[in-house]
py3Dmol code that shows the C-alpha trace and the ligand (Angstrom):
import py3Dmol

protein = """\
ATOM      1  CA  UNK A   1       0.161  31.524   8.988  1.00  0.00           C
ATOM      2  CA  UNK A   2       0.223  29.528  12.574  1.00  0.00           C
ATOM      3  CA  UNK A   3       2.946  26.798  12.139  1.00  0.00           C
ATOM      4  CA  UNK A   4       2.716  24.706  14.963  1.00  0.00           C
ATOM      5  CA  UNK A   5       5.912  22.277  15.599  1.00  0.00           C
ATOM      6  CA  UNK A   6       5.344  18.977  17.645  1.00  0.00           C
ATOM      7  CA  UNK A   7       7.539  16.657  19.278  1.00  0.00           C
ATOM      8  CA  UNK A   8       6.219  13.462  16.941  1.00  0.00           C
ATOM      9  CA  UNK A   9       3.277  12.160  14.329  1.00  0.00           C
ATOM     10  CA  UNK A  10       0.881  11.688  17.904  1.00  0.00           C
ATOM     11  CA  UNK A  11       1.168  15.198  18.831  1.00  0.00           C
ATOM     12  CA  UNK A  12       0.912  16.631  14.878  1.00  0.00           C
ATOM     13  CA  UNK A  13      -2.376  14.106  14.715  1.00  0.00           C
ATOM     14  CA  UNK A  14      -3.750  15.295  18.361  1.00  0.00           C
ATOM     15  CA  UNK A  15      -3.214  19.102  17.418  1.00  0.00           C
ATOM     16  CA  UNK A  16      -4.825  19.065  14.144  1.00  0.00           C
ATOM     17  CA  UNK A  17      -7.607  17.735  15.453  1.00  0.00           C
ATOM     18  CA  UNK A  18      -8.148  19.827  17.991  1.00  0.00           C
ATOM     19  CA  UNK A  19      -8.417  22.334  15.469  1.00  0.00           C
ATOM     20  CA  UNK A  20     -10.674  20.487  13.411  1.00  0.00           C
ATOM     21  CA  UNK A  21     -13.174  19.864  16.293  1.00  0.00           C
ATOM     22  CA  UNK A  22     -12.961  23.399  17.207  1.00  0.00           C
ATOM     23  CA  UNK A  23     -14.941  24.264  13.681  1.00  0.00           C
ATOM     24  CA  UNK A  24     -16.655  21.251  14.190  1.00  0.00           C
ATOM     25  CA  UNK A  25     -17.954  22.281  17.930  1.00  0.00           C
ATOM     26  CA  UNK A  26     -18.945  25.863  17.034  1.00  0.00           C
ATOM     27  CA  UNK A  27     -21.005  25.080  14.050  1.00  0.00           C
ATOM     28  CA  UNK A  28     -23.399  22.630  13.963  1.00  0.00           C
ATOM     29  CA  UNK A  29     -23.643  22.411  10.367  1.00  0.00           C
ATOM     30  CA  UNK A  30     -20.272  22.740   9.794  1.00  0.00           C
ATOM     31  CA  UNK A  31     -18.347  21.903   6.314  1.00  0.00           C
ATOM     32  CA  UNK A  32     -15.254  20.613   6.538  1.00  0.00           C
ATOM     33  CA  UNK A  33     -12.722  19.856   3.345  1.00  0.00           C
ATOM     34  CA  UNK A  34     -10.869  16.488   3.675  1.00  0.00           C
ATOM     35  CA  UNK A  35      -8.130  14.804   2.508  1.00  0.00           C
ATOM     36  CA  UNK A  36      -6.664  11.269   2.386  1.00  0.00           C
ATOM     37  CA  UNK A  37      -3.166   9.826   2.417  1.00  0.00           C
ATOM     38  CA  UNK A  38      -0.977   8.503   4.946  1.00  0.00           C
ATOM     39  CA  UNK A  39      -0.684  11.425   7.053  1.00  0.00           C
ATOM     40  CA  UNK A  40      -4.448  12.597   8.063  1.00  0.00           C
ATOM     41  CA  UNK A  41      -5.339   8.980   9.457  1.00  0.00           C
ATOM     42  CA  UNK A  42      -3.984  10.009  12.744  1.00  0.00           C
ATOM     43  CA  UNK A  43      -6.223  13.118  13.008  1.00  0.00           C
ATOM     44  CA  UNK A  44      -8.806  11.081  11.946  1.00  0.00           C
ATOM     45  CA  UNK A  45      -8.191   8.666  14.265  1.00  0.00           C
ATOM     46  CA  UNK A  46      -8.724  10.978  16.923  1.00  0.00           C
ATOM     47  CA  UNK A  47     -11.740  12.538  15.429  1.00  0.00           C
ATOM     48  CA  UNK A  48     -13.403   8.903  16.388  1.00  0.00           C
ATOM     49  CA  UNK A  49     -11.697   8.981  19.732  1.00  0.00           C
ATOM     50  CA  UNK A  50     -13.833  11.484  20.439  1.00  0.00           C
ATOM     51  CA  UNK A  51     -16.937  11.325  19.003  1.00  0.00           C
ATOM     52  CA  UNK A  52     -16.779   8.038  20.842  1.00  0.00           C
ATOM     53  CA  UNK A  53     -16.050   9.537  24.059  1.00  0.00           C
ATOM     54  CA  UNK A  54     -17.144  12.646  24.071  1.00  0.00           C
ATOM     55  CA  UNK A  55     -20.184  12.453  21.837  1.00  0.00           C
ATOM     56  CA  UNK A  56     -19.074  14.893  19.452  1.00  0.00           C
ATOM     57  CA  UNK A  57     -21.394  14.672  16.488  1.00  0.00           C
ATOM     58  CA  UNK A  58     -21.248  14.685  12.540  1.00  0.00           C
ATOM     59  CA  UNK A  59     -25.042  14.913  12.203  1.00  0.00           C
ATOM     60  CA  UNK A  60     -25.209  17.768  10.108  1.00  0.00           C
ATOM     61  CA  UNK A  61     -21.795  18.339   9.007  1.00  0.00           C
ATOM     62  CA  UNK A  62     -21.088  18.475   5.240  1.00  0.00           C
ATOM     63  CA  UNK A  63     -17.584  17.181   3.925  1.00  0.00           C
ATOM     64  CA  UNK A  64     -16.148  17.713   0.562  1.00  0.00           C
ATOM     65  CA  UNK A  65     -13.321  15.485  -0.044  1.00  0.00           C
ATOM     66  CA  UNK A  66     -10.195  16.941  -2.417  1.00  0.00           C
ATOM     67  CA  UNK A  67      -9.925  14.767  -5.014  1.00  0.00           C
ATOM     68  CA  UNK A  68     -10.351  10.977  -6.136  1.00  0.00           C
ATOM     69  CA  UNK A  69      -8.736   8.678  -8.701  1.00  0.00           C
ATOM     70  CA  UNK A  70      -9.969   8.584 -12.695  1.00  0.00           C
ATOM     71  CA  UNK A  71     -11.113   4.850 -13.361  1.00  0.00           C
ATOM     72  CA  UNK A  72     -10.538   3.417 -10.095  1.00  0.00           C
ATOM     73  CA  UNK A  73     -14.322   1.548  -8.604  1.00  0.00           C
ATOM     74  CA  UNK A  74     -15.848   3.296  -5.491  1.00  0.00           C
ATOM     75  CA  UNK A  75     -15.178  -0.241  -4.433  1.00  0.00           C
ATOM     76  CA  UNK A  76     -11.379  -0.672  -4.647  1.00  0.00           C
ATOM     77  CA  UNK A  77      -9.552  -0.725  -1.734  1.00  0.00           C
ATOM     78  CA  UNK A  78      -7.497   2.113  -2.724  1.00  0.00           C
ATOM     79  CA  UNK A  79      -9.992   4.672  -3.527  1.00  0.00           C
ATOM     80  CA  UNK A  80     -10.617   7.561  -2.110  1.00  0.00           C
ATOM     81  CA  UNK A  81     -14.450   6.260  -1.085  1.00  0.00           C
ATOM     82  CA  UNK A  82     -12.966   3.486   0.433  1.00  0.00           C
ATOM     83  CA  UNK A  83     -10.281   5.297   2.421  1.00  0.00           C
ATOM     84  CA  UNK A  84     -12.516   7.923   3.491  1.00  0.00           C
ATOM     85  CA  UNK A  85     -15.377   5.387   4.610  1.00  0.00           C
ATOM     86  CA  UNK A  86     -12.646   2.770   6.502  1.00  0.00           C
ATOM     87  CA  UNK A  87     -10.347   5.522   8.027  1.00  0.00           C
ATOM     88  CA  UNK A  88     -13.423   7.963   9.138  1.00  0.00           C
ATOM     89  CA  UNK A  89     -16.809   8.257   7.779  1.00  0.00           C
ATOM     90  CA  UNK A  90     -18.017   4.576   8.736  1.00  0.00           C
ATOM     91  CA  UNK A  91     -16.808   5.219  12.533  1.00  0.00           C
ATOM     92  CA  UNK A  92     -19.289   8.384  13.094  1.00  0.00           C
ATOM     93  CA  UNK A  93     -22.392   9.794  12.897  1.00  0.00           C
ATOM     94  CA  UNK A  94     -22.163  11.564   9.349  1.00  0.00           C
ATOM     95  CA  UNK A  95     -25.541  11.150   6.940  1.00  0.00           C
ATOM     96  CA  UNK A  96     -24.239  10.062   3.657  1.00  0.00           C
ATOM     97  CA  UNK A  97     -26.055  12.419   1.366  1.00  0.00           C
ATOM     98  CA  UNK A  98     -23.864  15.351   3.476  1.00  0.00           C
ATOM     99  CA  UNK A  99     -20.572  13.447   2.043  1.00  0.00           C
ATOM    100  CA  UNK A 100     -18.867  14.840  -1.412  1.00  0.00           C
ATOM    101  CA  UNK A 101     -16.198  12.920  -2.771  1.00  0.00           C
ATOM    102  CA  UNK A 102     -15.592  13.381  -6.537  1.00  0.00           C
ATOM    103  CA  UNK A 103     -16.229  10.864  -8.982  1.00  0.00           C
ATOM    104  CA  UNK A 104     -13.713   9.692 -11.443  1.00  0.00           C
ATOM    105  CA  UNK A 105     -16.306   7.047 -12.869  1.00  0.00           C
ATOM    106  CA  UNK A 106     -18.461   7.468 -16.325  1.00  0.00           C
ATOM    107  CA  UNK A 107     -18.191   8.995 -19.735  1.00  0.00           C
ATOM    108  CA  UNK A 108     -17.713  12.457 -18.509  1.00  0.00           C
ATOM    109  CA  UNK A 109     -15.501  13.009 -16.195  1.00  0.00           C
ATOM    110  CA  UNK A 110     -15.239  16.981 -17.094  1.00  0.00           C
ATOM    111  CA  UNK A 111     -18.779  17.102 -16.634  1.00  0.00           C
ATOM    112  CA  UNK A 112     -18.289  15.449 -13.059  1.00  0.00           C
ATOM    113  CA  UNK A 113     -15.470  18.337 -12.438  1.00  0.00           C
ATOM    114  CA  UNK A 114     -18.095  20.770 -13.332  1.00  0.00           C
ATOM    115  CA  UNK A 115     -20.544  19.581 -11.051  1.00  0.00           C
ATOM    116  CA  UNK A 116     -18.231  19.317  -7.776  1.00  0.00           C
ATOM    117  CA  UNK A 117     -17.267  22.514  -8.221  1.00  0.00           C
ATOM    118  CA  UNK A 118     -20.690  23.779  -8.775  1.00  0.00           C
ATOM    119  CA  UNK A 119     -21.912  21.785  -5.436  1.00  0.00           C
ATOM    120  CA  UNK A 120     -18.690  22.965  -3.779  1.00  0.00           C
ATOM    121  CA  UNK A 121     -19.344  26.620  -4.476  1.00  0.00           C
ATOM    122  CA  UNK A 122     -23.060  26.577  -2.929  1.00  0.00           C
ATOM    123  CA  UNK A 123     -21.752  25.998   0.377  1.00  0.00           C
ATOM    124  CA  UNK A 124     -18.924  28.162   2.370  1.00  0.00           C
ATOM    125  CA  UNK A 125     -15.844  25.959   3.097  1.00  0.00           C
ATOM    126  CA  UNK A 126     -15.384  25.998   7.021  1.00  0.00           C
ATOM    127  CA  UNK A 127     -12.090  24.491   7.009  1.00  0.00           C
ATOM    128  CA  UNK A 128     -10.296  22.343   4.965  1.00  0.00           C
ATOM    129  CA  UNK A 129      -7.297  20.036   5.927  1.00  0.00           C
ATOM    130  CA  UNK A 130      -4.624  19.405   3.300  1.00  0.00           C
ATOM    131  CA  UNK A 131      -1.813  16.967   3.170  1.00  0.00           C
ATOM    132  CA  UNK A 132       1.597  18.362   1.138  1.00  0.00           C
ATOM    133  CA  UNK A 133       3.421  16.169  -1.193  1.00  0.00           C
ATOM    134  CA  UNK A 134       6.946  16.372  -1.517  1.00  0.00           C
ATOM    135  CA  UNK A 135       7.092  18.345  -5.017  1.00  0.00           C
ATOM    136  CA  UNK A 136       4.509  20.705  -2.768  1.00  0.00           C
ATOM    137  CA  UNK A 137       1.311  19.956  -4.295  1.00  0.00           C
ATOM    138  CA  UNK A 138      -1.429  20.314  -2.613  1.00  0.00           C
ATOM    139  CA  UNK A 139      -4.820  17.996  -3.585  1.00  0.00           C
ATOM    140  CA  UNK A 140      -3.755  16.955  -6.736  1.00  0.00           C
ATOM    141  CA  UNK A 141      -2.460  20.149  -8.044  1.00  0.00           C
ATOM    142  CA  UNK A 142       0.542  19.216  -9.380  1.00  0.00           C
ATOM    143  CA  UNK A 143       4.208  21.942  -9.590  1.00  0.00           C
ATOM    144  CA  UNK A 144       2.949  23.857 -12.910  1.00  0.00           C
ATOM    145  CA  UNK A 145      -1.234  24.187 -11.758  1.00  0.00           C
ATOM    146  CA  UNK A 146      -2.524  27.588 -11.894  1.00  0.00           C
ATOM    147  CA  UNK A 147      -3.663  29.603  -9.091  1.00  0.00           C
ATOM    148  CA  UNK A 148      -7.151  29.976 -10.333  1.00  0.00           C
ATOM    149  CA  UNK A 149      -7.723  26.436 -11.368  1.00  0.00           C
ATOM    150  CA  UNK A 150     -10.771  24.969 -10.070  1.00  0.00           C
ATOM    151  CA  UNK A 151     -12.004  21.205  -9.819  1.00  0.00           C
ATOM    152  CA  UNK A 152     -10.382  19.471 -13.023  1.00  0.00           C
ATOM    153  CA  UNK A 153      -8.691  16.480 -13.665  1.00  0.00           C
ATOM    154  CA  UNK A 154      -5.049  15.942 -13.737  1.00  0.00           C
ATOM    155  CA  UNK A 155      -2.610  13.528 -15.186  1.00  0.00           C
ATOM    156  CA  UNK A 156      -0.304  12.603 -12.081  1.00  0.00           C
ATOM    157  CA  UNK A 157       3.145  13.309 -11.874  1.00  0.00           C
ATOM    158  CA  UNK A 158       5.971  10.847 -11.712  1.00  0.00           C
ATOM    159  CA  UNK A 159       6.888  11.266  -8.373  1.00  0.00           C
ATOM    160  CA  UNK A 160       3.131  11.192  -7.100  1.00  0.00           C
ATOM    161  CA  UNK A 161       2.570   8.007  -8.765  1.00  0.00           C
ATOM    162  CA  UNK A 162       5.894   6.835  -7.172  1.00  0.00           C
ATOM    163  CA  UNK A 163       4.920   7.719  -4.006  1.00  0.00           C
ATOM    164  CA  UNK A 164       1.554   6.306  -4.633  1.00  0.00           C
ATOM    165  CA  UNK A 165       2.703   3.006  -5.709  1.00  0.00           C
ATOM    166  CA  UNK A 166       3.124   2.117  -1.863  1.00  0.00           C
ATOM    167  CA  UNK A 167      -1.336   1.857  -1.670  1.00  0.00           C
ATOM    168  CA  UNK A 168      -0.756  -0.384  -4.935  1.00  0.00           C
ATOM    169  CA  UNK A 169       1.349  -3.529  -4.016  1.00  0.00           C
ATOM    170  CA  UNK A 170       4.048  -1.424  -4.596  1.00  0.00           C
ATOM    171  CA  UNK A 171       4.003  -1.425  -8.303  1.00  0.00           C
ATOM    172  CA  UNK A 172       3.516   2.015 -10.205  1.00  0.00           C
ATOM    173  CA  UNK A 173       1.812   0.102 -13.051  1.00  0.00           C
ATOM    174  CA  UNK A 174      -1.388  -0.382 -10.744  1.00  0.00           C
ATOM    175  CA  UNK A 175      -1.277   3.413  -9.682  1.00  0.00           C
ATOM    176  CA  UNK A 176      -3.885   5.583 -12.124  1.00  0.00           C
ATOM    177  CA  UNK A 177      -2.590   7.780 -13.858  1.00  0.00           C
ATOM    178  CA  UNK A 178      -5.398  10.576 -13.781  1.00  0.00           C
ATOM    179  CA  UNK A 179      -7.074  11.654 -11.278  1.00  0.00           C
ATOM    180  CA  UNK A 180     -10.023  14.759  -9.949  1.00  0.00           C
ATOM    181  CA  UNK A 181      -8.701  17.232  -7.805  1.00  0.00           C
ATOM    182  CA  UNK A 182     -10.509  20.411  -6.416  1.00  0.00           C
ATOM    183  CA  UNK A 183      -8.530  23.115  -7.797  1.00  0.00           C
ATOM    184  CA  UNK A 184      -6.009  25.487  -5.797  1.00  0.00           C
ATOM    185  CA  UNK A 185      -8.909  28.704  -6.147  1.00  0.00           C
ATOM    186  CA  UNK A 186     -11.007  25.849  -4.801  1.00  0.00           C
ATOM    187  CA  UNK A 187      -9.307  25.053  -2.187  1.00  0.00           C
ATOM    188  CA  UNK A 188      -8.256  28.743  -1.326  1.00  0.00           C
ATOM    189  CA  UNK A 189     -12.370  29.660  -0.537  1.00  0.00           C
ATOM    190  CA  UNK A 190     -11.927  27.538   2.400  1.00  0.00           C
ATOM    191  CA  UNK A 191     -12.417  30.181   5.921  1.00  0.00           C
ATOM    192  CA  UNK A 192      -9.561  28.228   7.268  1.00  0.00           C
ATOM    193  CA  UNK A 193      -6.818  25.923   5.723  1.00  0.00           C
ATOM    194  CA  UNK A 194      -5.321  22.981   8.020  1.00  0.00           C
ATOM    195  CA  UNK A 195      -2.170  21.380   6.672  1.00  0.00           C
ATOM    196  CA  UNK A 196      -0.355  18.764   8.107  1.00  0.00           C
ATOM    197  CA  UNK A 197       3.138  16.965   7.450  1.00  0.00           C
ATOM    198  CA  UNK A 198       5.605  15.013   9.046  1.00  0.00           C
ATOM    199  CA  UNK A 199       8.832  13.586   8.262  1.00  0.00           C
ATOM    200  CA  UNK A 200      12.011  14.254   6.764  1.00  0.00           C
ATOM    201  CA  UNK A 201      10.791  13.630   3.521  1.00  0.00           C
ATOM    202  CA  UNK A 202       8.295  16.887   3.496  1.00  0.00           C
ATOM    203  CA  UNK A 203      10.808  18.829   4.916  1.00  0.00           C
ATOM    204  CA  UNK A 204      11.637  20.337   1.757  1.00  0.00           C
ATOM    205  CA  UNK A 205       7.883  21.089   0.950  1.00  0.00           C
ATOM    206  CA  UNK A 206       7.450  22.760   4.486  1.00  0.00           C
ATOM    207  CA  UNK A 207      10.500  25.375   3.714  1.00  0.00           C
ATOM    208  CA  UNK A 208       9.331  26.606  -0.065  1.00  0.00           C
ATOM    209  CA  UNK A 209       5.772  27.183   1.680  1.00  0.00           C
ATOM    210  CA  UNK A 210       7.790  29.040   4.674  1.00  0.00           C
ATOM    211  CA  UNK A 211      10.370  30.545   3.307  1.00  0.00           C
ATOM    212  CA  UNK A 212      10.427  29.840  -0.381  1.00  0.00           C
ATOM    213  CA  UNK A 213       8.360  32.224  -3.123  1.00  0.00           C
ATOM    214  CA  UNK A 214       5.655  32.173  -3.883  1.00  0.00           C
ATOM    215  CA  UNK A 215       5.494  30.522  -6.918  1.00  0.00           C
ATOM    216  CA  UNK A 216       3.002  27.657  -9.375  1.00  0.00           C
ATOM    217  CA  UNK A 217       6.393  25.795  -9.172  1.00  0.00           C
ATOM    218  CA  UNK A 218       6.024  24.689  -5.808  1.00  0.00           C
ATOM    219  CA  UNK A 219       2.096  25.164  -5.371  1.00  0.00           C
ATOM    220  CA  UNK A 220       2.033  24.925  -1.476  1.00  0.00           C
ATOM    221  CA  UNK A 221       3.219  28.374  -1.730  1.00  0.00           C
ATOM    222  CA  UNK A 222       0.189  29.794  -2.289  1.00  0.00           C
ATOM    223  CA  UNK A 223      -1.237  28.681   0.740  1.00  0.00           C
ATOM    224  CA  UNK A 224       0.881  32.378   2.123  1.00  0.00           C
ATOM    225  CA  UNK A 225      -1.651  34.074   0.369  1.00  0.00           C
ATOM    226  CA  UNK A 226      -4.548  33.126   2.548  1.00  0.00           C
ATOM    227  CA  UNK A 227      -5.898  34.880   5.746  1.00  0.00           C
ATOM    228  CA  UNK A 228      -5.827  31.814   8.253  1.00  0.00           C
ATOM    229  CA  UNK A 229      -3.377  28.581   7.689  1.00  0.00           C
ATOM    230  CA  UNK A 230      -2.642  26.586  10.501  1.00  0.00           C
ATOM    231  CA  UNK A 231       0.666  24.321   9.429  1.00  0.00           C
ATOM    232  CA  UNK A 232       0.714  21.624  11.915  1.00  0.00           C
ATOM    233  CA  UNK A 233       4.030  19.660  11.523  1.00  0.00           C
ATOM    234  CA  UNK A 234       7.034  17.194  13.338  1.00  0.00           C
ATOM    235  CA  UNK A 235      10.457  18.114  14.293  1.00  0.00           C
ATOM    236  CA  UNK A 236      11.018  16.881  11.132  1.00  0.00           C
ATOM    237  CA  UNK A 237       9.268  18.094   8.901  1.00  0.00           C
ATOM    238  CA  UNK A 238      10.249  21.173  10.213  1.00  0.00           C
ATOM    239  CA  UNK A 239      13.829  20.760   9.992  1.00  0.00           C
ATOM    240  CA  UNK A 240      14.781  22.685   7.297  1.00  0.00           C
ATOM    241  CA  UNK A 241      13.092  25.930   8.715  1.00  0.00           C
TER     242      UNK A 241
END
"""
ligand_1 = """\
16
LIG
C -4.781 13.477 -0.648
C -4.081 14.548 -1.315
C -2.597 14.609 -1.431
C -1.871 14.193 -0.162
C -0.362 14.275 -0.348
C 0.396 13.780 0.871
O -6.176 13.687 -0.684
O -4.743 15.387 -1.799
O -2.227 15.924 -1.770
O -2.263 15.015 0.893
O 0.024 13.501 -1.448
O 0.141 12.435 1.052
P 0.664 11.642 2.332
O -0.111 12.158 3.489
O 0.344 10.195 2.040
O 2.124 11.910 2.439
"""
view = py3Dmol.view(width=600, height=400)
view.addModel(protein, "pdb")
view.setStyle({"model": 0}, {"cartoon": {"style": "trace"}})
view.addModel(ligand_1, "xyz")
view.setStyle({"model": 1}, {"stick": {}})
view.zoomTo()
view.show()
């Protein structure tokens, strides 16, 4: 595991996507595992920085996105779709059909699970960039998820939907309650695992997947299993390390 410690949120944002483009660069056809929340819309930021001025392209790069809402329309402001397309996908050059994001719409939302994870497993993950909650989960694999899970839905923890309630005029009734996630085996396929934090608030997060075991409790953790994590974080973030 490379844990990289910047000064501030610009340097985490400009680091992690240097790493990103790296993959990105070196493979045409690149696939690349994304994630949303507050904390990846700097790296994406600079992903359009530079596709804008340096021409880096998206043309045949595949993205899978980690998980998406139960119940909530493509169109709401607050899904994942919409995130994804306003924060990133709308600024470059990506072809829609190479764009996965799970859907939490129609009668059977297992049989969606199934069929991300199917799709998921017929390509090779390049990289995939993960946010951290502050309980440690990672997607939407909530403290309890099994190691082997794979793309299921979840019912979302208390503090998640706290957390979440920010995105939702600030009131937790308006947060779903369910939600698709790919599942921690999912995400472990992945060649390379980006994660990225900042502030105080993760700080506790960022020492169990240091220093802490190893354990479903804190499901960050496993992320010391895999062969190549980069764990790009602030000062404070970092501050319990
Ligand atoms: C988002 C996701 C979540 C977030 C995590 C941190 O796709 O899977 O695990 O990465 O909740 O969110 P922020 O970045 O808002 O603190």
């Amino acid at each position: 595991m490379e844990i990289i410690i910047c000064e501030n949120y610009e340097e985490v944002s400009q680091k992690a996507a240097q790493i990103m483009l790296n993959v990105i660069k070196d493979k045409e056809n690149a696939v690349i595992g994304l994630a949303t929340g507050s904390t990846p819309i700097g790296l994406y930021q600079n992903l359009i920085k530079d596709h804008q001025d340096h021409q880096s392209s998206y043309e045949s790069v595949i993205t899978f996105n980690l998980d998406e809402y139960v119940n909530l329309p493509k169109e709401h402001p607050e899904s994942y779709y919409s995130f994804m397309h306003t924060n990133l996908l709308n600024h470059i050059n990506i072809n829609e059909e190479n764009v996965h994001i799970p859907s939490g719409l129609g009668e059977d939302i297992q049989a969606n699970c199934n069929a991300y994870e199917e799709s998921l497993k017929s390509y090779e993950m390049d990289i995939q960039l993960l946010g951290v909650g502050r309980n440690g989960h990672i997607g939407f694999n909530e403290p309890g998820t099994s190691f082997d899970s794979v793309t299921h839905v979840v019912d979302l923890d208390e503090k998640t939907i706290q957390d979440n309630a920010r995105f939702f005029e600030g009131n937790m009734d308006l947060v779903p309650k369910k939600a698709i996630t790919m599942g921690i085996a999912s995400i472990m396929r992945a060649k390379k695992i980006l994660l990225v934090a900042n502030g105080t608030n993760k700080a506790d997060a960022i020492y169990e997947l240091v220093k802490g075991e190893i354990s479903t409790s804190c499901p960050v953790t496993v992320l010391r299993n895999h062969p190549c994590v980069y764990v790009v974080i602030d000062k404070d973030a970092a501050s319990r390390l």
